[in-house]
N, C-alpha and C positions, 0 to 999 in steps of 0.2 A: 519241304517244298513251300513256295509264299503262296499266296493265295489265300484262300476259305478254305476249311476241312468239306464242307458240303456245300454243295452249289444248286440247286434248283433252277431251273429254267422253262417257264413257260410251261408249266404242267397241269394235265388234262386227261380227264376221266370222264366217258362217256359209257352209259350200259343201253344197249337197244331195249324198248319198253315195247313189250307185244309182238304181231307176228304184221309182218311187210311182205307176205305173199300176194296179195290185190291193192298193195297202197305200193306209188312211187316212192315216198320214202318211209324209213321205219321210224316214228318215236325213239327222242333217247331220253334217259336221265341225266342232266348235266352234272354230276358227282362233283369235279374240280374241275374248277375252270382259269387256266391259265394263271398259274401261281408260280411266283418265283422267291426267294430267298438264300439268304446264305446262311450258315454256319463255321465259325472260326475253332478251330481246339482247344478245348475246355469250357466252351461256350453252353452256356444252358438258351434255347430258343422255346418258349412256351407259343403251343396255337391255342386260341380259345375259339369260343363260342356255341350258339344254340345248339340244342341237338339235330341233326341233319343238314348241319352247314358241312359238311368236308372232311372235318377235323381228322378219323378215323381213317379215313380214304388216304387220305394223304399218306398218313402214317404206312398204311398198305403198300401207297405206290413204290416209299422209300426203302423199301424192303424187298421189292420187286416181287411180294406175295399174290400182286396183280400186277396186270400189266398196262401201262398205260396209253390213252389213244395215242396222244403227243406231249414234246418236249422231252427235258432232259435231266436226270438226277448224275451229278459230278461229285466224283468222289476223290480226291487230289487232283483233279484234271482230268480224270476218268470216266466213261458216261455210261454205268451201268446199267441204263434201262434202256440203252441197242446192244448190250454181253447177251451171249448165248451160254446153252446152261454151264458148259464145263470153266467157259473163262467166267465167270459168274460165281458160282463154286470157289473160287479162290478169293474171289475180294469179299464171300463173304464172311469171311475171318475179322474182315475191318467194321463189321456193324451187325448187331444184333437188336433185340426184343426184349421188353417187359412187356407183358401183356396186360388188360385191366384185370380178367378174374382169376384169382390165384386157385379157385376149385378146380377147374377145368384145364387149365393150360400146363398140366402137370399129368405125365403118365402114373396112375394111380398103381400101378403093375409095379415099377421101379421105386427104387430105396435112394435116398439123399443123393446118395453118392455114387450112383447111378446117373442117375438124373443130371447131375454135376459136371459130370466126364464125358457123356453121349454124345455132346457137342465135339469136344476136343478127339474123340476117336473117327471119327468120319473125315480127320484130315491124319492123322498120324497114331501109331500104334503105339499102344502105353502096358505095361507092363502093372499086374496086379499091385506093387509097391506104391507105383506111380501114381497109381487113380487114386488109391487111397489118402497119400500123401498132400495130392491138387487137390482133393474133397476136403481135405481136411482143412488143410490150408484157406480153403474160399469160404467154409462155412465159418472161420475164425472172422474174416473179414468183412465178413456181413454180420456179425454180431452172435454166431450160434455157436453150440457147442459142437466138437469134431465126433464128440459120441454119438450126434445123430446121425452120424452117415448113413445107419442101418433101419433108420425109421423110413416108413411107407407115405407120401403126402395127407393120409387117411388120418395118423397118428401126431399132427401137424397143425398148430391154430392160424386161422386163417394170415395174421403178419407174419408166422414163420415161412407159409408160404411162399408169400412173396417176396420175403427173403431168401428163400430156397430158388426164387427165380430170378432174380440178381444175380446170386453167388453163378446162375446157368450162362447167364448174358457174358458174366465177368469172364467163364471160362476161356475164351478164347482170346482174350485181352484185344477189346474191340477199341477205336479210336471214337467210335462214334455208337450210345445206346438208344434207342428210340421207344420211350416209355408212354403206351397209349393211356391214359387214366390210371395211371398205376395206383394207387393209390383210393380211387374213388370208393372201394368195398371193401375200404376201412373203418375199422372203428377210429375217431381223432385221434385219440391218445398213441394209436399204432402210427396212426397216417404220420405224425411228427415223426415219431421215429425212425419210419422208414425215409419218410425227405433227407432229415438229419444224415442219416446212410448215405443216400445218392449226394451229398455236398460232401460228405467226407471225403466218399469215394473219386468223387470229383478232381479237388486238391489233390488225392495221393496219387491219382493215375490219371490226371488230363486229360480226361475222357469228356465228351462233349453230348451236351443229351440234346434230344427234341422233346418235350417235354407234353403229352395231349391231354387238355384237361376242361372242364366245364366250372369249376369251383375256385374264382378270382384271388381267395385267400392265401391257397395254395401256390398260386401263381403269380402271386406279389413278392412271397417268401422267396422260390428257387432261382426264377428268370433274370437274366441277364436283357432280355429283349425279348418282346411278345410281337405275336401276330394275329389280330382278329379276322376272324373271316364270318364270312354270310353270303349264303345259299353258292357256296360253293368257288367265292373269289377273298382272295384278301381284302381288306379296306382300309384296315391302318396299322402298320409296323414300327413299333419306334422300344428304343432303353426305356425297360421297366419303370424307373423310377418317373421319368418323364411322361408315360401313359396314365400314369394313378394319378400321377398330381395335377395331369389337365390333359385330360382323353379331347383329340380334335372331334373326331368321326362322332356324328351323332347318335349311330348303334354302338361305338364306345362306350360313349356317355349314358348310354342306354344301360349294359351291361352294370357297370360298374355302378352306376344308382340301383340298379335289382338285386345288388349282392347283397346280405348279411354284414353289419356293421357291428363286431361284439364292444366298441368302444362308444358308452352313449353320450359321450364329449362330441363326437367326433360327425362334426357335419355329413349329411349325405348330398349326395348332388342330385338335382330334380331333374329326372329328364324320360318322363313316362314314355311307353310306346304301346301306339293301339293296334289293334289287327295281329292277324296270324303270318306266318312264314310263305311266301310263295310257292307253290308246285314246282321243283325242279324239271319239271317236266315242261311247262311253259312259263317260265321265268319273265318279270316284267320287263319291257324296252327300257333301253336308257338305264340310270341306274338302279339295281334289282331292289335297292332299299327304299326306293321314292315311295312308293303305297303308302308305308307307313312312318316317313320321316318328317318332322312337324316344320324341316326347313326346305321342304323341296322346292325349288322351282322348275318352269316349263322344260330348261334346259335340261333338267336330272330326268324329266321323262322319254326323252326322245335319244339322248348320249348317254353312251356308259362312260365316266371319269375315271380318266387312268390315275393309277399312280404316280403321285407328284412330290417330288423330297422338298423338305421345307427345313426351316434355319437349324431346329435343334435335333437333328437326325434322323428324323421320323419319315417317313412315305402316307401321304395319308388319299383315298381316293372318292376327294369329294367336292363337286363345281361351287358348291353354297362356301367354307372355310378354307380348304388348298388354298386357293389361285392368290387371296390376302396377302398369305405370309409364305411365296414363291420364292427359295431364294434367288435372286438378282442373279440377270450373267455377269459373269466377270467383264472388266473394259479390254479389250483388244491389248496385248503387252506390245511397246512399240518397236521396231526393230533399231538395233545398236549401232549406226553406221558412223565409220568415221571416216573423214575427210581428209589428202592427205596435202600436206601444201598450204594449208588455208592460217 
């Protein structure tokens, strides 16, 4: 099918805060607030940002593990967050889960190869050869030996895990994984090698991640395209390579001078921020980042700036830098007529 592998549209999470029995309205949390993007196959999409911007939520919506107020998740054309359970159930063969803790998101009761197959049985019945065979098989390809099928996640160091929850994701040979921090409750030396893994795996089977992370290094290395968000909207999307080497958005720029720089050649970009995160609960007028943006003007406090695509691929949503480097309409293409006689 042409198109994007995933399509986002206008996606929106709201949780009521408190009780609205004596108040006309109830309090909410604005979790996500109208996000869109796409995903292509084999595409890596990294979301970044602060803790309690989104990033997580999202991931949830995209899995329909919540349900969302509004919009729409598109999956070949497909718009799983109006499926009901049984047509839902089928497509979700096409996308699975890494979780971030590998302690926890593993039944401690079940053995490798358990754990491996439980996916694949709740759509089709597998014969004792079978499981064994697909366990076997998946632990090879995550990098483990097929002897473990019979160990318990207990007997398991924490990268094995997470390799044991890959090989889970992989079982159903999904088109699309959605890896929340996978990686962040690792030790370095693991965390490589498990990224390592997910590119491999990438290449061998087209598979497409969304990628959720807070640790910009990480997400220099795998991403094909990043999306930053804050307090719960996107603000700037653009090709990796293009965001590192000159972030528009000024919580971009933000982000990326707080990170960790282990090369001390290597210039940082100064771009301090003062103040704390807004209350998603009563989020600022205008654009939510104005409080604390050293470029605001009048206009960023009264309008929220949408997202505006600019020359080199990027979406970025900001009235101070966008509107500069707009690109141009095109001129009117003139019509072909011809004359006949003349």
């Amino acid at each position: 099918m042409n198109g994007p592998l995933l399509k986002v549209e206008n996606l929106t999470k709201h949780y009521p805060f408190g009780s609205g029995l004596f108040k006309k309205a109830i309090p909410v949390i604005r979790a996500v607030e109208d996000v869109s993007f796409t995903v292509d196959a084999g595409e890596t999409l990294c979301i970044v940002g602060e803790s309690g911007c989104g990033k997580s939520t999202v991931a949830r919506l995209l899995m329909r593990l919540i349900e969302p107020t509004a919009g729409r998740v598109l999956i070949d054309g497909t718009d799983i967050a109006g499926l009901k359970k049984d047509a839902l159930h089928a497509w979700r063969r096409r996308m699975q889960m890494v979780f971030q803790d590998p302690y926890s998101s593993l039944n401690p009761r079940l053995t490798a190869g358990q754990i491996i197959t439980e996916p694949v049985e709740n759509y089709e019945s597998l014969s004792r050869k079978q499981r064994q065979a697909l366990a076997a098989d998946l632990l090879r390809k995550v990098g483990m030996s097929p002897e473990m099928i019979h160990r318990l996640p207990s007997e398991l160091s924490g990268g094995q895990r997470q390799r044991l929850g890959i090989a889970r994701a992989l079982a159903l040979q999904p088109s699309l994984i959605i890896a929340d921090e996978a990686v962040s409750a690792l030790d370095v030396s693991v965390q490589a090698q498990i990224l390592n893994l997910l590119l491999d795996l990438q290449q061998q089977m087209g598979i497409a991640f969304v990628f959720i992370s807070h640790d910009l290094g990480v997400v220099e290395h795998i991403a094909h395209r990043v999306a930053v968000m804050y307090l719960g909207r996107i603000v700037e999307l653009a090709p990796s390579q293009a965001l590192f080497a000159k972030p528009v958005h000024p919580y971009t720029e933000a982000l990326i001078a707080a990170a960790p720089v282990p090369d001390p050649t290597r210039v940082r970009l100064e771009a301090p921020v003062e103040g704390e995160v807004p209350s998603p609960i009563n989020p600022p007028s205008g654009c939510a980042f104005h409080p604390r943006c050293p470029l605001a003007v009048e206009r960023c406090r009264v309008e929220a700036p949408p997202l505006v695509p600019m020359a080199d691929g990027r979406v970025v949503a900001c009235h101070v830098r966008a509107p500069a480097t707009v690109i141009p309409p095109k001129p009117p293409v003139a019509a072909n007529v011809s004359f006949i006689g003349t």
